[in-house]
C-alpha positions as CSV (number, residue, x, y, z in Angstrom):
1,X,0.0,0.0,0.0
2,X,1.2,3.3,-0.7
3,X,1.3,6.3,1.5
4,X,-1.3,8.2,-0.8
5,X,-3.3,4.9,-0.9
6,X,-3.3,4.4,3.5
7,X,-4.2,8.1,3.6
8,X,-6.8,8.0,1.3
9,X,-8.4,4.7,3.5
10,X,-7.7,6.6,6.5
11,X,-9.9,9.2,5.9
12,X,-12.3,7.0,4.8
13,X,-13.0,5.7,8.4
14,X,-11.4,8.7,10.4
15,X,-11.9,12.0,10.7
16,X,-7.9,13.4,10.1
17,X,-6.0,16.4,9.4
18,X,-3.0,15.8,7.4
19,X,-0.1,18.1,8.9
20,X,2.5,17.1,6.1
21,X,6.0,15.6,7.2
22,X,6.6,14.7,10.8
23,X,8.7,16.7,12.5
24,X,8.4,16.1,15.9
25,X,6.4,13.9,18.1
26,X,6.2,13.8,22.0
27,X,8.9,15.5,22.5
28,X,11.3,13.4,19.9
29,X,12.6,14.9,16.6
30,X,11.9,13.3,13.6
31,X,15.1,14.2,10.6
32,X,14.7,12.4,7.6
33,X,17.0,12.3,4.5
34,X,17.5,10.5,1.5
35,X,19.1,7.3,3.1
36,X,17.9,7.4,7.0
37,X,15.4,8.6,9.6
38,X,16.4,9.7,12.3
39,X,15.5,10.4,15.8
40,X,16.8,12.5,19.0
41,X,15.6,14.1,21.8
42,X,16.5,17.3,23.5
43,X,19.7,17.1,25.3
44,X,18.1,19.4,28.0
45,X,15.9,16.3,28.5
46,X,18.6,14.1,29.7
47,X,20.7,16.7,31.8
48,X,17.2,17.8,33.5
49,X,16.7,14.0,34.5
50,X,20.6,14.2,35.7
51,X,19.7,17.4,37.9
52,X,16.6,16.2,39.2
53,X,18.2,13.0,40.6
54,X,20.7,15.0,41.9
55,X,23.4,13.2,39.5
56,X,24.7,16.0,37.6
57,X,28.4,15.5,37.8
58,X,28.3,12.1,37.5
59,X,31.3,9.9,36.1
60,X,30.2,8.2,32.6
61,X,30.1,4.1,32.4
62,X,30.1,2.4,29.1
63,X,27.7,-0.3,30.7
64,X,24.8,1.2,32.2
65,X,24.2,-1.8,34.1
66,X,26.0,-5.1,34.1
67,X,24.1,-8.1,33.2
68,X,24.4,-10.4,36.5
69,X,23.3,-8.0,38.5
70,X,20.6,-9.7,40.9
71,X,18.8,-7.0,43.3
72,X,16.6,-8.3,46.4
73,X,14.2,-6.5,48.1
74,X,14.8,-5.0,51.2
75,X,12.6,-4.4,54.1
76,X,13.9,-1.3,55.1
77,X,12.4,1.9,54.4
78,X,15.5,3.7,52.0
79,X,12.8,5.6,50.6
80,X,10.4,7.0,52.9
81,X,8.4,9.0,49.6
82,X,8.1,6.2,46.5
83,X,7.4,9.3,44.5
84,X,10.7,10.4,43.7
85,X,12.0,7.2,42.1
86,X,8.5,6.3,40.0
87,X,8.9,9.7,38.6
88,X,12.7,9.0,37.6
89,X,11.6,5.6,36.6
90,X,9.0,7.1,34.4
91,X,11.2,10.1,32.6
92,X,13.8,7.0,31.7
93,X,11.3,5.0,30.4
94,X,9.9,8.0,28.2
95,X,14.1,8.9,27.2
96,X,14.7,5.5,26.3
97,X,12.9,5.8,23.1
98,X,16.3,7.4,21.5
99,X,18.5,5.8,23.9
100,X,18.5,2.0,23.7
101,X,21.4,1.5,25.6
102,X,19.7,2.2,28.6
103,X,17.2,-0.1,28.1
104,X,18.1,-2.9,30.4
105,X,18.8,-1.1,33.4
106,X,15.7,1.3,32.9
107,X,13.8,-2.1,32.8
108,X,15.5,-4.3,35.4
109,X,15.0,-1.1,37.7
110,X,11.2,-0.4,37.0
């Protein structure tokens, strides 16, 4: 099917607006040339997620998280307000759409 053809049988069943090229999209760019698309979010996304954790000056790893690691629950109250970290959890859940390398440890921590 071509895009003129899924537009046209789109509108058939929907009521649509057709805003041209995508540019952005939740927050995400969109570039597209002859030979890629591709995608990227605002680096102030990422160093806003850095401040709020209170991370900032953090050293960089290559390996966000090793692969072995095995975490236990603990029946100690580190975190009196769960807020905080669902909210962190959350914002690198959202940034991990451009940034697969985080992937793993995003999900083994949520």
């Amino acid at each position: 099917m071509m895009p003129y053809d899924l537009k046209h049988f789109l509108v058939t069943y929907f009521k649509i607006k057709n805003f041209g090229s995508l540019k952005y999209f939740l927050g995400v760019e969109i570039a597209r040339s002859k030979s890629d698309i591709s995608f990227c979010q605002q680096k102030n996304y990422t160093l806003d997620i850095l401040e709020d954790a209170g991370v900032l000056g953090a050293k960089l790893e290559k390996i966000p998280m090793k692969a072995d690691v095995a975490l236990m629950p603990t029946w100690s109250d580190l975190l009196k307000d769960h807020t905080c970290y669902r909210r962190l959890i959350g914002r690198l859940i959202y940034l991990k759409i451009t940034r697969p390398e985080i992937t793993y440890a995003v999900n083994t921590l949520s």
